[in-house]
Backbone as CSV, one residue per row, in Angstrom:
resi,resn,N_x,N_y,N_z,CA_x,CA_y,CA_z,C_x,C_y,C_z
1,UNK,91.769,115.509,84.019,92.325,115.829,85.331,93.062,114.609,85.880
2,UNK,94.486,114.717,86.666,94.995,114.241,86.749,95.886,114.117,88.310
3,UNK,95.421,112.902,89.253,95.991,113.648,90.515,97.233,112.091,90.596
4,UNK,98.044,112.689,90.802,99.710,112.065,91.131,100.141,112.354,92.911
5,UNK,99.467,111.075,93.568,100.153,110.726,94.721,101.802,110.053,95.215
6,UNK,102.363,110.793,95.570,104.077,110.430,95.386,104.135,109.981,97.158
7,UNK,104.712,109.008,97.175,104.770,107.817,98.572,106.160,108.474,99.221
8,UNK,106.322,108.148,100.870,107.178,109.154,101.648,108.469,107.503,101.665
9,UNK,108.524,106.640,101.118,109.209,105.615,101.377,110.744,106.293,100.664
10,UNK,111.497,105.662,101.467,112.928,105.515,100.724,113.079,104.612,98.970
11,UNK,113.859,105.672,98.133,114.130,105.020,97.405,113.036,106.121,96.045
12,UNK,112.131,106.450,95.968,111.449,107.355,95.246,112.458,108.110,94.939
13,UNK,111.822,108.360,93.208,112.901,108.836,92.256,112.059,109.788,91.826
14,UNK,111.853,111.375,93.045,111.435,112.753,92.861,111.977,113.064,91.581
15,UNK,113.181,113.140,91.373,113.620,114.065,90.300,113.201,113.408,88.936
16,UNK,112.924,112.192,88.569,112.278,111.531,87.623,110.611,112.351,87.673
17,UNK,109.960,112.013,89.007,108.840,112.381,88.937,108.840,114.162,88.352
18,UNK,109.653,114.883,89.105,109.685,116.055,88.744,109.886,116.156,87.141
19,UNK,110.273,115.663,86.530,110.375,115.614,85.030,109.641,115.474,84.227
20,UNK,108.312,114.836,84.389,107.357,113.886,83.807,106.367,114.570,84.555
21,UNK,106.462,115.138,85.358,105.283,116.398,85.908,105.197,118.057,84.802
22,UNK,106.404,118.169,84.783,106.720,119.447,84.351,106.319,119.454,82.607
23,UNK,106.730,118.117,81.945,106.355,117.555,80.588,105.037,117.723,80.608
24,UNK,103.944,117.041,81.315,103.182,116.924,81.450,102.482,118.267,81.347
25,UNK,102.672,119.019,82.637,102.051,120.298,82.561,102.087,121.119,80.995
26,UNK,103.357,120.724,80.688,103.945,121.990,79.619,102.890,121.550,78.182
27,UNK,102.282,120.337,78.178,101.798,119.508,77.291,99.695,119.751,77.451
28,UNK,99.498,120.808,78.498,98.319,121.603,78.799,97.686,120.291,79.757
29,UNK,98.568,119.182,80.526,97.713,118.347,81.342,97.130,119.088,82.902
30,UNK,96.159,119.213,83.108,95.592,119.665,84.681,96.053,118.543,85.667
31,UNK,96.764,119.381,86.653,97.312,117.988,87.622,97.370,118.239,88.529
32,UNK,97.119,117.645,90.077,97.457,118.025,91.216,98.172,116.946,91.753
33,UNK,99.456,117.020,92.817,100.937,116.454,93.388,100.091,116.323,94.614
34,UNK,100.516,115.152,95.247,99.810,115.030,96.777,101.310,114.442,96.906
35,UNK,101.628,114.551,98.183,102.799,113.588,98.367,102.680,113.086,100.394
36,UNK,103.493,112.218,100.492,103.905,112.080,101.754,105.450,112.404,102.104
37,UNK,105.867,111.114,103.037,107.026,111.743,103.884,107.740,111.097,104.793
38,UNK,107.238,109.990,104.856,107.328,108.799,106.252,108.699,108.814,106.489
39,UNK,109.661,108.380,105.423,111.025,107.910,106.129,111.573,108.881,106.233
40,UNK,111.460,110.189,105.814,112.591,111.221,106.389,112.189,111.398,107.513
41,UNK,110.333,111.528,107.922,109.503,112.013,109.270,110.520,111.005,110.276
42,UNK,110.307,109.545,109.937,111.384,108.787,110.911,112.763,108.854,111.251
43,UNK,113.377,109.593,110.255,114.313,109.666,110.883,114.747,110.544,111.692
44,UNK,114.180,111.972,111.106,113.836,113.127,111.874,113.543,113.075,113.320
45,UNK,112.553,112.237,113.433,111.530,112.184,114.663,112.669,111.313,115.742
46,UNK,113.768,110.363,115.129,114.624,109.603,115.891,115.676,110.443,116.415
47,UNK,116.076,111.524,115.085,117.611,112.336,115.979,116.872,112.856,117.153
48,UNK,115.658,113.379,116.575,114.712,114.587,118.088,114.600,113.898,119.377
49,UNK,114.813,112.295,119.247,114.687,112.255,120.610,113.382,111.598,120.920
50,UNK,112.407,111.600,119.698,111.139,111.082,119.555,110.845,110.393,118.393
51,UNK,111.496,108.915,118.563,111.554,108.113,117.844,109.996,107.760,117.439
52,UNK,110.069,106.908,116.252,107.920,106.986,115.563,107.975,106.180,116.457
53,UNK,106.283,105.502,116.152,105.814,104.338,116.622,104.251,104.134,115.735
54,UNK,104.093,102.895,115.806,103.182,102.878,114.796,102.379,101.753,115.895
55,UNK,100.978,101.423,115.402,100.174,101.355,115.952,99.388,100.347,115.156
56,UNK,98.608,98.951,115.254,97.786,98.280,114.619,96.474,98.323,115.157
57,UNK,95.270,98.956,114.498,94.084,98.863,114.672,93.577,97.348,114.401
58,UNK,92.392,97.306,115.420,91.467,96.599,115.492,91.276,95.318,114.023
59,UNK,91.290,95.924,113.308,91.171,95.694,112.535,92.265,95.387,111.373
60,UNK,93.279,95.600,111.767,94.219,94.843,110.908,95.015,96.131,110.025
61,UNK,94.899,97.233,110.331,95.738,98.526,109.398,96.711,99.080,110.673
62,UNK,97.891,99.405,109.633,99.237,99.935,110.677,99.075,101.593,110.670
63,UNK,99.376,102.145,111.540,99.426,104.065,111.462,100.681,104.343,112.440
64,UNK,100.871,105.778,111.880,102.065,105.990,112.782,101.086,106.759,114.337
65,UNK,100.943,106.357,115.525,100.828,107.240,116.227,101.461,108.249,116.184
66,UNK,100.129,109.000,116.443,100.328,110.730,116.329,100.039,112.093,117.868
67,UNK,101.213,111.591,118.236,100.915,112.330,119.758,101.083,113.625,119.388
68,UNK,101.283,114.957,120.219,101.551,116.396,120.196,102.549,116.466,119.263
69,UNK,103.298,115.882,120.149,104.978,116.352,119.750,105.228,115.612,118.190
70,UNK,105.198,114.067,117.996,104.694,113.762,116.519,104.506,114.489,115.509
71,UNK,103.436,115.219,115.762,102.094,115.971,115.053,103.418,116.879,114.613
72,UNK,103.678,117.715,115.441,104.812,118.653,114.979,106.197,118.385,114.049
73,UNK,106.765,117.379,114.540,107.598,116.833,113.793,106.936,116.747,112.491
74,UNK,106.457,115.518,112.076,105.424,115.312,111.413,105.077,116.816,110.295
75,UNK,104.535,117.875,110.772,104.307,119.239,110.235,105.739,119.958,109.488
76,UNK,106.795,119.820,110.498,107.715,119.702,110.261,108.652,119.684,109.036
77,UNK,108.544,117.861,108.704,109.292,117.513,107.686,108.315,117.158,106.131
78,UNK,107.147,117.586,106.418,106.093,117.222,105.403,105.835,118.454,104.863
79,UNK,105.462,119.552,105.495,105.038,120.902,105.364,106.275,121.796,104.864
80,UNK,107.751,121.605,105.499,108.624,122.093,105.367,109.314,121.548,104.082
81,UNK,110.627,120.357,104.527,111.545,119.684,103.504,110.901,119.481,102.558
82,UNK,110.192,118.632,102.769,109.157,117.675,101.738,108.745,118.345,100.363
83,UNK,107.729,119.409,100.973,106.859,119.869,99.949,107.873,120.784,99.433
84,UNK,108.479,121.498,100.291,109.192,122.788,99.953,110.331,122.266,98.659
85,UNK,110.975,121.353,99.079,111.692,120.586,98.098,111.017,120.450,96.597
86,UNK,110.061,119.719,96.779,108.980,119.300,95.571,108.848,120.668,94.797
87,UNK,108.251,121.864,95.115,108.110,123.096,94.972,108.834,123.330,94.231
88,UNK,110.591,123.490,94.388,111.614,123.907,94.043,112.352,123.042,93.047
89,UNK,111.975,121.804,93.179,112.627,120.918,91.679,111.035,120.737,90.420
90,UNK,109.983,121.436,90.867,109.084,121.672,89.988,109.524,123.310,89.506
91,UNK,109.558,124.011,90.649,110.045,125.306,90.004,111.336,125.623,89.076
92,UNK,112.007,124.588,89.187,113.550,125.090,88.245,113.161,124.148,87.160
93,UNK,112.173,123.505,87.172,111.864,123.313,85.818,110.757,123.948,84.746
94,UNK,110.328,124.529,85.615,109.788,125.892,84.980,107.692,125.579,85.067
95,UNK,107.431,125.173,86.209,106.279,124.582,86.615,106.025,125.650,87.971
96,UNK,105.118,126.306,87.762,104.417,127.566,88.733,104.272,126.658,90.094
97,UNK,104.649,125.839,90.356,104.063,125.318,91.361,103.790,125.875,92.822
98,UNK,102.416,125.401,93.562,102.829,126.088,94.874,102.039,125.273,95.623
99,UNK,102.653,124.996,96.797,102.719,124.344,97.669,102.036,124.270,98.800
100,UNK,100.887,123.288,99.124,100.214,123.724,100.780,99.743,122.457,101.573
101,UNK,99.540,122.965,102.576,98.928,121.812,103.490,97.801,121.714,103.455
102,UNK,96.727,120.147,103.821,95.520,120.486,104.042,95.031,121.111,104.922
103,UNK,95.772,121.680,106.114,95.457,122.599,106.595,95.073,124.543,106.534
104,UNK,95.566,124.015,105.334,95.424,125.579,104.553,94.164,125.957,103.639
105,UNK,93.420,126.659,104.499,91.922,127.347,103.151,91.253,126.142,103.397
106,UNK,91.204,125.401,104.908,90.354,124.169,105.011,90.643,123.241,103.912
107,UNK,91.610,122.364,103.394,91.595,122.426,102.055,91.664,121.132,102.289
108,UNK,91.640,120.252,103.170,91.522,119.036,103.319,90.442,118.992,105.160
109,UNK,89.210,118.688,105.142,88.911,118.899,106.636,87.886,117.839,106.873
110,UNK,87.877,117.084,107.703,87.370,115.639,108.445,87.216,115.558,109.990
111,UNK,86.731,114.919,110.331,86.633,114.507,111.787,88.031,114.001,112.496
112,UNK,88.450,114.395,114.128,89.720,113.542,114.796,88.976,112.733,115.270
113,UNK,89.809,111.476,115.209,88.822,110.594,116.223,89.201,110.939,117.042
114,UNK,87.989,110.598,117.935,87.801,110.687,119.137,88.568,109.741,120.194
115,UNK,88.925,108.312,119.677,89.743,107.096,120.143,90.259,106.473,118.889
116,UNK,90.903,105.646,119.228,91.486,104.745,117.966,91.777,103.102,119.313
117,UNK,91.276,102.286,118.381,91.818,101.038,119.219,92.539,100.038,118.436
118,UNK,93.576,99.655,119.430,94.719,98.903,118.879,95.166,97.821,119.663
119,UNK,95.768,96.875,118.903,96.358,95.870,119.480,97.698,96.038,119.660
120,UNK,98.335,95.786,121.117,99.574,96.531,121.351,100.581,95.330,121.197
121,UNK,101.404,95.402,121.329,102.431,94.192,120.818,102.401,92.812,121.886
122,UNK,101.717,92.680,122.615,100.825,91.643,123.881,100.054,91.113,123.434
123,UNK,99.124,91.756,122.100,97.771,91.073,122.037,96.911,91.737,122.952
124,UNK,97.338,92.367,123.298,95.868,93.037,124.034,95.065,94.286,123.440
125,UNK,93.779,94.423,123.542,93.099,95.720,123.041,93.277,96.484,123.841
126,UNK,94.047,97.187,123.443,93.658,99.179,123.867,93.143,100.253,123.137
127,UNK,92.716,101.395,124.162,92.163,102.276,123.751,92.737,103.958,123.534
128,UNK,93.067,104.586,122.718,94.395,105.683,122.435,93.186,106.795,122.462
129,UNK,93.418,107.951,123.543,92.514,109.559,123.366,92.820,109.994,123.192
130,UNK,94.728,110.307,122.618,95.606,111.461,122.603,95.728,111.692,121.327
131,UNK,95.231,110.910,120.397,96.194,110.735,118.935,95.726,111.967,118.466
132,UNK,96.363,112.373,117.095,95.919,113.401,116.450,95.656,112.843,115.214
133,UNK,94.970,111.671,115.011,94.464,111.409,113.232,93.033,111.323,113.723
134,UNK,92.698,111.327,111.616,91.629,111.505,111.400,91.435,110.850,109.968
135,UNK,90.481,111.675,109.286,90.529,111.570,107.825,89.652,112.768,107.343
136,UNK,89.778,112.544,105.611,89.263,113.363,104.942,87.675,113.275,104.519
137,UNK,87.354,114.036,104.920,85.796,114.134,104.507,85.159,115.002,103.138
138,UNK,86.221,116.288,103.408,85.756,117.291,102.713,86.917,117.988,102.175
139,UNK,87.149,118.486,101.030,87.892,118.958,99.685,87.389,120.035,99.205
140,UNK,88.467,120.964,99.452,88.399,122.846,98.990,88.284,122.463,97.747
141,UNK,87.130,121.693,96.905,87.367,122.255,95.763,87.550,123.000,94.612
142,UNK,86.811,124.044,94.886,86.241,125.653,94.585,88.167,126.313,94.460
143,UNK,88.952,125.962,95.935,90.178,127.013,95.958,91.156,125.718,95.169
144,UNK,91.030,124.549,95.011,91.791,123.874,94.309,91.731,124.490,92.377
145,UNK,90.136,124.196,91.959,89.968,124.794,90.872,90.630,126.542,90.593
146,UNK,90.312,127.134,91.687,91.035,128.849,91.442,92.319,128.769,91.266
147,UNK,93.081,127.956,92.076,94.319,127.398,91.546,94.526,126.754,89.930
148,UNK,93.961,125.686,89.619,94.553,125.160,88.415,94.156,126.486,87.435
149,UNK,93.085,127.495,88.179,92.362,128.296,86.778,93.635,129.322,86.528
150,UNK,94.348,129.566,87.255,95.469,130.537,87.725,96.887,130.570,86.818
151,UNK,96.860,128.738,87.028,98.028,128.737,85.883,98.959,127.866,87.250
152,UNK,98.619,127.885,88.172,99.556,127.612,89.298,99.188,125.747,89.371
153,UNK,100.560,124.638,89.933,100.260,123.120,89.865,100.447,123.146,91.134
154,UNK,99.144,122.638,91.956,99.449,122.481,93.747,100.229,121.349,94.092
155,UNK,100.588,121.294,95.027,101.432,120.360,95.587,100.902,120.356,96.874
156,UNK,99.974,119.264,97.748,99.386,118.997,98.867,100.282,118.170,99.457
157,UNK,100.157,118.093,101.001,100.576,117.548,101.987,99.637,117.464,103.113
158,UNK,99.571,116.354,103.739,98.666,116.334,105.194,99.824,116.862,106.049
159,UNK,99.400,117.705,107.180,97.881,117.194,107.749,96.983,117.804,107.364
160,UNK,95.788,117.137,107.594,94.729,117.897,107.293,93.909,118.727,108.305
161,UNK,92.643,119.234,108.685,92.301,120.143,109.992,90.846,119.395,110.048
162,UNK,90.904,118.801,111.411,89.465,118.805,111.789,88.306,119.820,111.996
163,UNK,87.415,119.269,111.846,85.681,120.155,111.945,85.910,121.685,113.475
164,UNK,86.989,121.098,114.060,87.709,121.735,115.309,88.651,122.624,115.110
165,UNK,88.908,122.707,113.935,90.396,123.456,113.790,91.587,123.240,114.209
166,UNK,91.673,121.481,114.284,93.274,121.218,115.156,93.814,120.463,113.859
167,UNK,94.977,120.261,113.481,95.628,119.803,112.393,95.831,118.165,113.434
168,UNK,95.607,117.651,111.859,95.497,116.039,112.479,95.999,115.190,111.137
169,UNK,96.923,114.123,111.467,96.918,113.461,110.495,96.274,112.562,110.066
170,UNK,96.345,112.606,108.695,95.747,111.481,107.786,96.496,110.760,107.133
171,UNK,96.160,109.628,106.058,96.640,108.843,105.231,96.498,109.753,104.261
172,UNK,98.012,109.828,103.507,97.805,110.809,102.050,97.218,109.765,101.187
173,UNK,97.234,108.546,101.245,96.328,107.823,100.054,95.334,108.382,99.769
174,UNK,94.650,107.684,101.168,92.899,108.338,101.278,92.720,109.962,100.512
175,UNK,93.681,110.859,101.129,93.446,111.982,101.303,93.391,112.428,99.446
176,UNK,94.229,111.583,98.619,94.895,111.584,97.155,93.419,111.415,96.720
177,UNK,93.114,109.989,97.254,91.744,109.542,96.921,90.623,110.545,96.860
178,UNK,90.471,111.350,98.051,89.801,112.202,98.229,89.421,113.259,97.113
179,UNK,90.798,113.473,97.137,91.243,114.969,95.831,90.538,114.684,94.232
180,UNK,90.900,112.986,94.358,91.038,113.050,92.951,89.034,112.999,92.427
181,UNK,88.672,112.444,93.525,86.817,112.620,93.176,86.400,113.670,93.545
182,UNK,86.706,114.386,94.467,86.378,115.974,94.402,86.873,116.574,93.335
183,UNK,87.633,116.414,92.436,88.136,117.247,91.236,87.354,116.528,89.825
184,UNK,86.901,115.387,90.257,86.264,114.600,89.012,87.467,114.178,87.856
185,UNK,88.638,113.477,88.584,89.646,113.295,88.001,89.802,111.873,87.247
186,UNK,89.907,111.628,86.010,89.969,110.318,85.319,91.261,109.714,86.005
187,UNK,92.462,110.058,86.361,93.281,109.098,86.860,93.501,109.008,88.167
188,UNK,94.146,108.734,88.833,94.806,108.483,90.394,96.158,108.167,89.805
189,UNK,97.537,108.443,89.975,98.588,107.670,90.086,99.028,107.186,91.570
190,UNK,99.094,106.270,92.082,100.004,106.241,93.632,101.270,105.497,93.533
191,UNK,102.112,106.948,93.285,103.514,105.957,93.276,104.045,105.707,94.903
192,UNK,104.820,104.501,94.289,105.586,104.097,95.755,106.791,103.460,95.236
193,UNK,107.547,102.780,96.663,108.880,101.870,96.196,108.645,100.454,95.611
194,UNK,107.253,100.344,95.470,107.339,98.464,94.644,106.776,99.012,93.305
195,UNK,106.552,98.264,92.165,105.959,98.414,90.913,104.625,98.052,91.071
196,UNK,103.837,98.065,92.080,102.911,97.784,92.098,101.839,96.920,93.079
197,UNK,100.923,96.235,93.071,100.523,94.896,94.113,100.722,93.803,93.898
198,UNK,101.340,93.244,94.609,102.626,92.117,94.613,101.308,91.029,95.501
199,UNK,101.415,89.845,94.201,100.901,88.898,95.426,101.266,88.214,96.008
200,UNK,103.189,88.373,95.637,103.369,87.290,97.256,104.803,88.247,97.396
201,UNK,104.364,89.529,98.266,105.270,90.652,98.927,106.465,89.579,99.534
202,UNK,107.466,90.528,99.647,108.010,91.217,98.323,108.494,90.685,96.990
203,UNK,108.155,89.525,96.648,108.752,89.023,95.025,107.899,89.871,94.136
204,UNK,108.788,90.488,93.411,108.276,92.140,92.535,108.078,90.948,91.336
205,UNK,108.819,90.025,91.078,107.834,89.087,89.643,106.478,88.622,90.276
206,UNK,106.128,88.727,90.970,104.369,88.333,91.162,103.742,90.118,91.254
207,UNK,104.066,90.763,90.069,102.994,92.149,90.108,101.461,91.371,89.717
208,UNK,100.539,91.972,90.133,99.421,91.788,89.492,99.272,93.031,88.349
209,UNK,98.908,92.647,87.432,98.840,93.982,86.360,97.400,94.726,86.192
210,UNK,96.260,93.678,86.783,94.978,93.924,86.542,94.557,93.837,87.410
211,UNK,93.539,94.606,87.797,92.475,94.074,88.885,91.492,94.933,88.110
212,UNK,90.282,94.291,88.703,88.687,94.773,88.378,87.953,95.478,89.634
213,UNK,87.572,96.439,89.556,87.132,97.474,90.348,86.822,96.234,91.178
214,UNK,85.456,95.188,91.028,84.598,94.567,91.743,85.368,93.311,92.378
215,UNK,86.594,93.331,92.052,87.528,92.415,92.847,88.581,93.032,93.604
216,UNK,88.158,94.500,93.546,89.307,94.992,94.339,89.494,94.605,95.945
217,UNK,88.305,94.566,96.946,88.399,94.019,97.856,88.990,92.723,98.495
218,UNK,88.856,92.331,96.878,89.622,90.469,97.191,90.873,90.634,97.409
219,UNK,91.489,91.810,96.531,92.925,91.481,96.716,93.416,92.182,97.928
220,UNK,92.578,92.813,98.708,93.084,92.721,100.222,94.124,92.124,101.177
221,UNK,93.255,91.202,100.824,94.329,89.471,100.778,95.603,89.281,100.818
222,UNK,96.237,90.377,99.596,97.408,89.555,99.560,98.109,91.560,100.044
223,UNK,97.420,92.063,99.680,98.421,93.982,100.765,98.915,93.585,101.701
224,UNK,100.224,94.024,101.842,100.877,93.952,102.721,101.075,95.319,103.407
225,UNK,101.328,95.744,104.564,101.574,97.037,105.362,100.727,97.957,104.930
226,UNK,101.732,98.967,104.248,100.718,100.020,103.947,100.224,100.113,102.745
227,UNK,100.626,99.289,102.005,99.568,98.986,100.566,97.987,98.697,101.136
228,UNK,98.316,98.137,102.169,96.086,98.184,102.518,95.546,98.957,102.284
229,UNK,96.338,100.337,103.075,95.892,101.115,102.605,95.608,102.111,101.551
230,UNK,96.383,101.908,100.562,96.314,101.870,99.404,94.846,101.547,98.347
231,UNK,95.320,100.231,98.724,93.852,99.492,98.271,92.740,100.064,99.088
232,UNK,92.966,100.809,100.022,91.519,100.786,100.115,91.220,102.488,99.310
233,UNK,91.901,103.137,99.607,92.057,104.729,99.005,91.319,104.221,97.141
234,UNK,92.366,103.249,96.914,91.612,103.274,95.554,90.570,102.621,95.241
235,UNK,90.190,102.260,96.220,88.332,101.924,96.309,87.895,102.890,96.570
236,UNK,87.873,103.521,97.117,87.346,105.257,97.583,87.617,106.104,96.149
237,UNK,88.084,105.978,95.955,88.565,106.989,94.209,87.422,106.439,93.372
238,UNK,87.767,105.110,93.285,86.671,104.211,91.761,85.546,104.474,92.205
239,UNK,84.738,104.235,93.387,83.350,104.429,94.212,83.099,106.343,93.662
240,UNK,83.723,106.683,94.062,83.604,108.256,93.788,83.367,108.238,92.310
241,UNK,83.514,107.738,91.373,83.531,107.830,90.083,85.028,108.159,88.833
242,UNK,86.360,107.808,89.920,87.353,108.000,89.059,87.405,106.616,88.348
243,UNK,87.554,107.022,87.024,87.793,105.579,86.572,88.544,104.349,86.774
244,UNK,90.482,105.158,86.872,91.302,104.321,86.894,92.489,104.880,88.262
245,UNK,92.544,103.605,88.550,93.860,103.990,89.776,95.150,102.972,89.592
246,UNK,96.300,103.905,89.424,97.234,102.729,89.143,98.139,103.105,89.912
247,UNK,98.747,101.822,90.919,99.759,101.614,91.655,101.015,101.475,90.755
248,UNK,101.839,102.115,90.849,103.300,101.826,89.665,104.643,102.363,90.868
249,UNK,105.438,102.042,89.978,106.859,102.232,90.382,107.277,103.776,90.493
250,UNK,107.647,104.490,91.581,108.380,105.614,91.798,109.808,105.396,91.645
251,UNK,110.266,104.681,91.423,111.737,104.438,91.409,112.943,104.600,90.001
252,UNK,111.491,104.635,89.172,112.134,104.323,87.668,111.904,105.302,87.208
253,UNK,112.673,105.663,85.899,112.697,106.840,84.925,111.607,106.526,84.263
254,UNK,111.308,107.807,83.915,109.377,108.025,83.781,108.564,107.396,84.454
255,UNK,108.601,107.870,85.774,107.849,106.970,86.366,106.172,107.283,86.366
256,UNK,106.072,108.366,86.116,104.346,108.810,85.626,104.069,108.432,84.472
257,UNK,104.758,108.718,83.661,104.647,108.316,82.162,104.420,106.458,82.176
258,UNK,105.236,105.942,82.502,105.028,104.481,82.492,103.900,104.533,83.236
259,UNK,103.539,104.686,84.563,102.037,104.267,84.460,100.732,105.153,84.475
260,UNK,100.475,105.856,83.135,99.764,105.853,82.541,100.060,105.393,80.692
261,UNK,100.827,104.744,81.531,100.384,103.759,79.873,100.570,102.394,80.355
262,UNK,100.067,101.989,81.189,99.600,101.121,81.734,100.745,100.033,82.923
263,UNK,101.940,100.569,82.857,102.673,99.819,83.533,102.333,99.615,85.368
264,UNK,102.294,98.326,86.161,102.294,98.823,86.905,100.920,97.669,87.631
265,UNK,100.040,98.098,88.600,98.724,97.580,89.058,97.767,98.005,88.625
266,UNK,96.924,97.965,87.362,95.728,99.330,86.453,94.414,98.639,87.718
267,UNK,93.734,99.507,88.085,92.738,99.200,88.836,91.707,100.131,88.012
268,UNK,90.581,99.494,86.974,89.307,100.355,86.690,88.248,99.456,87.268
């Protein structure tokens, strides 16, 4: 089993991925597509009139605040373009694919927080009640399996739905993370726009090629933005019992194929 997280950054080379998905499948691999969405969501969210904004917790991780109107956008270009796209360059290559949110069949469902606290660009702590994130707790796995048993390759998108029934966003890392130990999946892929974890962002000649599960926390250290979170999703995967998580390049031809054969950040 095989779950392939595809990153919402500019510059991802879908139609590569779409190629090396469809190979894959045709070759009897079990796989599930998680993807994001960020830079089209931004730009989207800017013509509307409701430019993003992102937010630093307490603790040192960036998120996009997620107000009402957000949330929708957000639903929007993830639920709609995004996936729907993905769908359709998996489908003309002859891959059953079909497409949903974690909001669909509970299929991703966690707690909203209740607050989120952040440091606002002052240095000062505040406290946010409006947001709409959360995370993943719990994984349809039962309707994921009826799917792969079907013949059909899902393609997920957050948001996901709280214990409440309100759609809330999450980190698709985490959420990838999530999938791939609820399915008891030997790999994780998380592609993005770098080749990997860079220890001195952005010079792409300092990839790290290795890390060791039990040093994964160290390299904290050197994540930059949203690779933290990254790193931390694939601590959540290895803890769950997936073996291997590898950060690699979305940008390049074969870009699944290269990393699982090791190109890239191998994290076991």
């Amino acid at each position: 089993m095989l779950v392939i997280k595809i990153g919402g950054a500019k510059g991802i080379n879908h139609e590569a991925i779409a190629d090396d998905v469809a190979a894959l499948v045709s070759e009897g691999q079990r796989l599930i597509v998680v993807h994001g969405g960020s830079a089209l969501t931004n730009q989207v969210a800017t013509e509307l009139g409701h430019p993003p904004q992102f937010v630093t917790s307490v603790s040192g991780y960036t998120s996009r605040r997620t107000d009402r109107r957000t949330l929708e956008i957000f639903e929007m270009v993830y639920c709609g373009q995004v996936n729907k796209g993905l769908v359709e360059s998996l489908q003309g290559r002859g891959v059953n694919a079909l497409g949903l949110s974690g909001l669909d069949g509970q299929l991703w469902q966690g707690p909203r927080k209740a607050a989120i606290k952040i440091i606002d660009e002052r240095g000062r702590r505040r406290v946010l009640r409006d947001d709409y994130t959360g995370r993943v707790e719990q994984v349809n796995v039962p309707l994921l399996t009826s799917l792969l048993d079907a013949g059909y390759t899902p393609v997920l998108t957050p948001p996901a739905v709280s214990y409440e029934g309100e759609a809330i966003n999450v980190d698709g890392d985490r959420a990838a993370a999530a999938t791939a130990v609820g399915l008891g999946a030997e790999t994780l892929v998380i592609l993005s726009n770098v080749p990997g974890l860079l220890e001195r962002f952005p010079d792409e000649s300092t990839l790290i090629r290795h890390i060791a599960a039990d040093r994964l926390e160290a390299s904290m250290a050197v994540a930059q933005d949203r690779m933290k979170k990254k790193v931390m999703g694939a601590g959540e995967a290895l803890a769950g019992g997936v073996a291997r998580v590898v950060f690699a390049d979305g940008r390049v031809d074969q870009p699944v194929r290269r990393a699982l054969a090791g190109e890239g950040t191998v994290i076991r």
